[in-house]
C-alpha positions in Angstrom: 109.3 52.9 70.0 106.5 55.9 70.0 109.5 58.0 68.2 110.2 55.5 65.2 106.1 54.9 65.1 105.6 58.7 64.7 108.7 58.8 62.2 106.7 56.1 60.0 103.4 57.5 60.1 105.1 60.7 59.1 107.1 59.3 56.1 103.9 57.6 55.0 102.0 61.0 54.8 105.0 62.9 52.9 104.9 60.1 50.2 101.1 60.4 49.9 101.3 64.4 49.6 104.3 63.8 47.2 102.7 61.2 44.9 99.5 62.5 44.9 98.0 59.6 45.5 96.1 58.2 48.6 96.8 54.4 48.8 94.4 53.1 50.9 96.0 49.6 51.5 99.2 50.7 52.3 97.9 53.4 54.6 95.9 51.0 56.3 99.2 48.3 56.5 101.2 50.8 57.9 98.4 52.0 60.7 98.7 48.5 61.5 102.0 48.2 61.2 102.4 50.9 64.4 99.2 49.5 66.5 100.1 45.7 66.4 104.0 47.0 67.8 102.1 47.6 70.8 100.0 44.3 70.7 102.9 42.0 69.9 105.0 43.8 72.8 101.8 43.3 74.9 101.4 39.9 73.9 104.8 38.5 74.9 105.4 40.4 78.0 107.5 38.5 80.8 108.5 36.0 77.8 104.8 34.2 78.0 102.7 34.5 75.3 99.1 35.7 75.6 96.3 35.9 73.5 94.8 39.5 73.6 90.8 39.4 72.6 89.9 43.0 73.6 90.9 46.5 75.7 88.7 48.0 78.0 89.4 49.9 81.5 92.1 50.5 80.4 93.6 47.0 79.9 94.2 44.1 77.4 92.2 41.1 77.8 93.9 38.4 77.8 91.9 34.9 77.1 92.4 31.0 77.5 93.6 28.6 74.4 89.8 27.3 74.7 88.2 30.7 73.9 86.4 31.0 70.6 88.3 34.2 69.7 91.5 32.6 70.6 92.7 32.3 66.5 92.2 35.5 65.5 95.3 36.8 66.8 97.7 34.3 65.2 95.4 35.0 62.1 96.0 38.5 62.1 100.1 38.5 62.6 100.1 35.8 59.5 98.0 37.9 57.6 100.5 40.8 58.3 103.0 38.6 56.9 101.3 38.4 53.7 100.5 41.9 53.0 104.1 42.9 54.1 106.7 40.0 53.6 108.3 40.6 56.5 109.4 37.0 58.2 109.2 39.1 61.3 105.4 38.6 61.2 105.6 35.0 60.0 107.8 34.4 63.1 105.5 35.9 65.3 102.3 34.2 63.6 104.3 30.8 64.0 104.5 31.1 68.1 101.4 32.3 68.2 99.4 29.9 66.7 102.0 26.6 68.2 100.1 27.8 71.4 96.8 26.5 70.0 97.7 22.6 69.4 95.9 21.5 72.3 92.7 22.5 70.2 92.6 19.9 67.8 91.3 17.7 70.2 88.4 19.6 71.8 85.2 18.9 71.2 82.9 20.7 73.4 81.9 23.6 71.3 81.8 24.3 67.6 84.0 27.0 67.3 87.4 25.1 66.4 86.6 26.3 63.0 87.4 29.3 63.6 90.2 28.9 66.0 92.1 26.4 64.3 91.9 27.3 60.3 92.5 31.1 61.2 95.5 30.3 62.6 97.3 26.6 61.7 95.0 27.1 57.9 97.2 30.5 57.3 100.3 29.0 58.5 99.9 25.9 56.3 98.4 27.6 53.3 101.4 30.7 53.4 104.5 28.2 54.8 103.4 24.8 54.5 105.0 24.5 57.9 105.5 20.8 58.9 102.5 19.3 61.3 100.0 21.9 60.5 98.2 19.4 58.2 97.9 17.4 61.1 96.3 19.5 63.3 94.0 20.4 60.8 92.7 16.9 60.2 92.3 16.0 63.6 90.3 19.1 64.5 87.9 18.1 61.6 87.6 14.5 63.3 87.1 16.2 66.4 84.1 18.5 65.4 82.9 15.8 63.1 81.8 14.1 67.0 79.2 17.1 67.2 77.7 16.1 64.1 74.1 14.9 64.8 73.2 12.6 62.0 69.3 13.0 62.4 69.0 16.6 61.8 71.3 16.7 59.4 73.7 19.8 61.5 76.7 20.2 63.8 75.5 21.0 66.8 76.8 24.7 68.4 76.5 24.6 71.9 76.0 21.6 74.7 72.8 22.1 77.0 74.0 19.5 79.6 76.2 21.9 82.1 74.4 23.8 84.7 77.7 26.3 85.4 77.0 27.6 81.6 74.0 29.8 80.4 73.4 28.0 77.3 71.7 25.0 79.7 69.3 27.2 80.9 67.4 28.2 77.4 65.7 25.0 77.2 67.0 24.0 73.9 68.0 20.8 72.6 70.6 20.6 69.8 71.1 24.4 69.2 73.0 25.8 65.9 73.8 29.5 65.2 74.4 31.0 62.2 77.6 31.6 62.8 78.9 27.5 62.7 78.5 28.4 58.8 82.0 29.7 59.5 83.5 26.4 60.5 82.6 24.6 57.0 85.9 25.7 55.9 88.2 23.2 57.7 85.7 20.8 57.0 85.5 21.6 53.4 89.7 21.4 53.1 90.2 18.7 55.1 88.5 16.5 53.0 90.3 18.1 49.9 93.6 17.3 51.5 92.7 14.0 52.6 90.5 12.7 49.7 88.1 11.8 52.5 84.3 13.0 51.3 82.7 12.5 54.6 83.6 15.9 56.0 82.6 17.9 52.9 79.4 15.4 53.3 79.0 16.8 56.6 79.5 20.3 55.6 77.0 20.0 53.0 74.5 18.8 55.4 74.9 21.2 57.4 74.6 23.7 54.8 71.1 22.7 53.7 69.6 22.6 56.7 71.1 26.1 57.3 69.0 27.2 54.0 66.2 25.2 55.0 65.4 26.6 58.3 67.7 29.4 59.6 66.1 32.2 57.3 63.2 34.4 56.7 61.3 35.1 53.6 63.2 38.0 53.5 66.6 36.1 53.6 67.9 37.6 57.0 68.7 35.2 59.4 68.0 34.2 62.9 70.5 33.9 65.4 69.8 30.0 66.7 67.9 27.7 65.7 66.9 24.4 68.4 66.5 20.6 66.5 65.5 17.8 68.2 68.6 16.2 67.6 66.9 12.4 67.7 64.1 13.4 64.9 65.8 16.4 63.1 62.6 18.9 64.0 63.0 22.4 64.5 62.0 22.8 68.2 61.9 26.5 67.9 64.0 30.0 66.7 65.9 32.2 68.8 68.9 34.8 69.9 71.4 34.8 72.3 73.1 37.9 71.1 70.6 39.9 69.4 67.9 42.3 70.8 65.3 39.7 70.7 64.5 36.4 68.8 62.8 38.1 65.5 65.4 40.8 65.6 68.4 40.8 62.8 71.2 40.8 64.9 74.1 42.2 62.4 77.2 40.0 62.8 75.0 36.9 62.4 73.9 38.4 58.9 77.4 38.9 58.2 78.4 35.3 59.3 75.3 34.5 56.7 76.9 36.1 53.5 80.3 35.0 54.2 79.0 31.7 54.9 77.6 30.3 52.0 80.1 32.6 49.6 82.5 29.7 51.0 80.3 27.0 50.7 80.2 27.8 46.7 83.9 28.5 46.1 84.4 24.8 47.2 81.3 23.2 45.9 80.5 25.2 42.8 76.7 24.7 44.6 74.1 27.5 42.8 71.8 26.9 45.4 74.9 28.3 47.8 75.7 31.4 46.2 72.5 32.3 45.4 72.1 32.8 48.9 74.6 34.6 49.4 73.3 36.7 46.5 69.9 37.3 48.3 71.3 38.2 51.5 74.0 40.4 50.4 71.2 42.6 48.4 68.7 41.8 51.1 70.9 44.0 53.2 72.8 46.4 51.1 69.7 47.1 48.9 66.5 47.3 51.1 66.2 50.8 52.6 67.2 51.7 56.0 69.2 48.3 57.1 72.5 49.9 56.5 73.9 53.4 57.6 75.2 55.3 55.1 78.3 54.7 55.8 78.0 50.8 55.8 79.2 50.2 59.2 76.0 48.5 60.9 74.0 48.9 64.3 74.6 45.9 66.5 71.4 45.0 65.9 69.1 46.3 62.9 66.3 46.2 64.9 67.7 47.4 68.6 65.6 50.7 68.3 62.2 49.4 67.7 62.9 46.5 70.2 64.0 48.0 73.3 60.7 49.9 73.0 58.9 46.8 73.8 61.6 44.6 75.8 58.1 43.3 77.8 56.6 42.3 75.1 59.3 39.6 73.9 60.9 37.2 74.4 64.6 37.2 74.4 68.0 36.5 76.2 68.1 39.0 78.9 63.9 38.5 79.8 65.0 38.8 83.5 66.4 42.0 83.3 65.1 44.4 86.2 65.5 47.7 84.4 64.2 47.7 81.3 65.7 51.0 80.5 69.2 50.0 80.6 68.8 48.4 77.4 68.0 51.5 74.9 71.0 53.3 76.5 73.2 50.7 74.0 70.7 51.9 70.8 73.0 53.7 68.8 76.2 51.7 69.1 77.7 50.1 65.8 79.5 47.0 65.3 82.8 47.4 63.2 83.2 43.5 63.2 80.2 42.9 61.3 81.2 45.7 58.9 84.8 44.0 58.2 83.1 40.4 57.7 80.9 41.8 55.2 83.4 43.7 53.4 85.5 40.6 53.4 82.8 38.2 52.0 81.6 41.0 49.2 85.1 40.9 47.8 84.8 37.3 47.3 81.2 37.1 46.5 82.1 40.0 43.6 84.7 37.5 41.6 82.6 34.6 41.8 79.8 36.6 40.3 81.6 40.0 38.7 79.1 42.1 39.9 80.3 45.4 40.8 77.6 46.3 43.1 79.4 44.0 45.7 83.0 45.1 45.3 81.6 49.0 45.2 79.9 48.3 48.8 83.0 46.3 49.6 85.2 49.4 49.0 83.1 51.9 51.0 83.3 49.8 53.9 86.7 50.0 53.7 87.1 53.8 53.3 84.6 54.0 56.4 86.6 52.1 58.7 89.8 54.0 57.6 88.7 56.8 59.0 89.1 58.5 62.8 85.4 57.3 63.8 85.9 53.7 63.4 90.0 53.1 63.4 91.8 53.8 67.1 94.6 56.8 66.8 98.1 54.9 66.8 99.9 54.2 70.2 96.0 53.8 71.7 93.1 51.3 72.2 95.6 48.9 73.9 97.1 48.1 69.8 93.7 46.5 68.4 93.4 48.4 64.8 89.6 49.3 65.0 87.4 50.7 68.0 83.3 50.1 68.3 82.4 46.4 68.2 80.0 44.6 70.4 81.0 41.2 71.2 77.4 39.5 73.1 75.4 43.1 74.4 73.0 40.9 75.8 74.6 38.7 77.9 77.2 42.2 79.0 73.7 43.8 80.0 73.0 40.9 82.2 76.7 41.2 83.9 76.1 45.0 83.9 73.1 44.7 86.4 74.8 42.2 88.9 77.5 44.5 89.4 79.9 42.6 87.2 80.5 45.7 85.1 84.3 44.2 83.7 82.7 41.6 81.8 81.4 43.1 79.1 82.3 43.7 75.5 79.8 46.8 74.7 81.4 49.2 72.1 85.4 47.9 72.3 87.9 46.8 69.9 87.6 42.8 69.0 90.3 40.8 67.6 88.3 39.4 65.4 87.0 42.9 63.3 91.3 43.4 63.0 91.4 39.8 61.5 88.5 40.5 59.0 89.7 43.7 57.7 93.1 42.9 57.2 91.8 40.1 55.4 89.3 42.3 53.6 92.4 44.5 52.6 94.5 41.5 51.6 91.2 40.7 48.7 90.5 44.1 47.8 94.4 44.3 46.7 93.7 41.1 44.9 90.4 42.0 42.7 91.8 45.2 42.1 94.3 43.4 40.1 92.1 41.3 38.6 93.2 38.2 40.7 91.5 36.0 42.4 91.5 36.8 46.2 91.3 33.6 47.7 94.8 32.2 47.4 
């Protein structure tokens, strides 16, 4: 395999040299092409199929059906198939995401959203394969449960089970930032079905998201706590940022991309004008962004783990303080590739090239050897340097459990998003529509 890998990657730079012309897209395709060899083989070793989230030590994580990340891998094969062609990806992508099924009926957490349209919403939208409708419609009935009618929101995360963290914050009915994500299924569902109660829902939620999860200067917090009986905002906080004013950077990203989808299938003003203001809230106000666009886990993880005493955040019971600001410079790819993925949209809705231009340097960041993993290493994933939750990996750090956390690693879910940003910049650059 490394052989006919090194052979590809070799014909690919001939062609460039020959043409004179460096095609970023196909570049990137066949990169990926070569790492997810390795993934796939990785994946389906002893003839079980596994869902790889990340590689560290040395080794692929594998995780559970159940596991909020556990689409993006299905996701990323059928996106494969549609910037290739190749059935062979579409086969793959098929298996992979007829593992998930069991997910249309869980109802514990929020995240089915993701899980369920990354993977059955490709499959249906690319092969209108026989039963993914299904599964669609019955995960929207299932997270519709988590709806709580008072506030208005879908509630994230449950409080009630001592064995997890999130019952020990003291919250309510919390919502992140990142549930924006899951208005999607609920927004198609009720296209496909005629039914207007989920887009009612999404709406709803969507409202309440602009009504209390921002600041005046249109970055976001991380959670916000309802009482879920009256509908009042109990309090703002993080659970993976530096602290609970800080702008932790793949929430902003969640933000953007967010309510870019909540116009494309409402035609809502009020929707993509936020998206507007965040996008040039972060891209345009000085020192948020590195120069090359790919972020700092945390905007504000600098000035904040100088003063870890004086706030109040996730990891409070830390015993060395210190051990935070050794994680100050560290980046997130995943936020970058979300971003990128959202401005491509955000540009054809609006035809503003300031979002397409920012869109494309992203890109050409993340192709390079700093962000994207040398072929044949980082256990397959495409891109290195994303942090998954740093605060609740510090916490595992200090009680020994130091194989727990996701500091500075490749995450399925930065592949997923910039294959998908790749599949939309090929799209606007021929003046089509990149959502198809």
């Amino acid at each position: 395999m490394k052989l006919k890998l090194g052979i590809l990657l070799i014909i690919t730079a001939i062609s460039v040299q020959c043409t004179g012309k460096y095609d970023i897209i196909q570049e990137n395709i066949e990169h990926a092409k070569a790492q997810l060899a390795y993934l796939i083989e990785a994946s389906e070793a002893d003839d079980t199929l596994r869902i790889p989230s990340t590689y560290k030590f040395g080794e692929i994580e594998f995780v559970p059906t159940d596991d909020w990340v556990s689409g993006f891998f299905a996701g990323t094969l059928w996106y494969m198939y549609e910037l290739t062609g190749d059935e062979y990806y579409a086969e793959k992508a098929q298996k992979h995401t007829e593992i998930l099924h069991d997910i249309q009926f869980l109802k514990w957490h929020h995240d089915v959203g993701f899980m369920v349209y990354d993977s059955y919403g490709n499959g249906l939208r690319l092969k209108n394969i026989e039963g993914y409708d299904t599964v669609l419609v019955n995960t929207a009935k299932s997270l519709a449960t988590r709806f709580r009618p008072a506030a208005g929101i879908i509630q994230s995360w449950n409080t009630d089970n001592p064995a997890q963290w999130q019952a020990h914050r003291g919250w309510d009915c919390p919502v992140i930032i990142d549930n924006m994500m899951n208005l999607e299924l609920f927004f198609k569902v009720s296209e496909m079905t005629g039914d207007p109660l989920y887009r009612e829902i999404a709406m709803s939620h969507a409202d309440k998201t602009l009504e209390n999860h921002y600041r005046d200067d249109f970055s976001t917090y991380h959670v916000v706590d309802y009482n879920d009986e009256t509908g009042e905002v109990r309090g703002r906080y993080t659970a993976q940022g530096i602290a609970d004013e800080s702008r932790w950077a793949r929430g902003q990203a969640w933000s953007i991309y967010g309510f870019t989808v909540a116009y494309r299938y409402t035609a809502e003003e009020r929707y993509l004008k936020r998206a507007e203001e965040v996008a040039k809230y972060l891209f345009e106000t000085e020192d948020n962004m590195p120069e090359d666009l790919v972020p700092l886990w945390d905007f504000d993880v600098v000035e904040f783990s100088n003063a870890l005493p004086e706030n109040e955040f996730l990891y409070n019971n830390i015993n060395d303080k210190n051990l935070v600001k050794a994680y100050t410079e560290i980046r997130d790819v995943s936020s970058a590739a979300i971003n990128a993925s959202a401005l491509y949209e955000l540009y054809w809705h609006t035809k503003n090239e300031f979002y397409k231009e920012k869109a494309d340097k992203i890109i050409e960041s993340l192709s390079t050897d700093a962000y994207r993993a040398k072929v044949g290493e980082n256990g397959g994933f495409l891109f290195m340097h994303s942090v998954g939750s740093l605060p609740h990996s510090l916490l595992n750090i200090e009680a020994g459990r130091t194989t727990s956390h996701n500091i500075d690693v490749p995450l399925n879910y930065a592949d997923y998003y910039f294959l998908e940003a790749l599949l939309r910049k090929g799209r606007v650059e021929k003046d089509e529509n990149p959502i198809k």
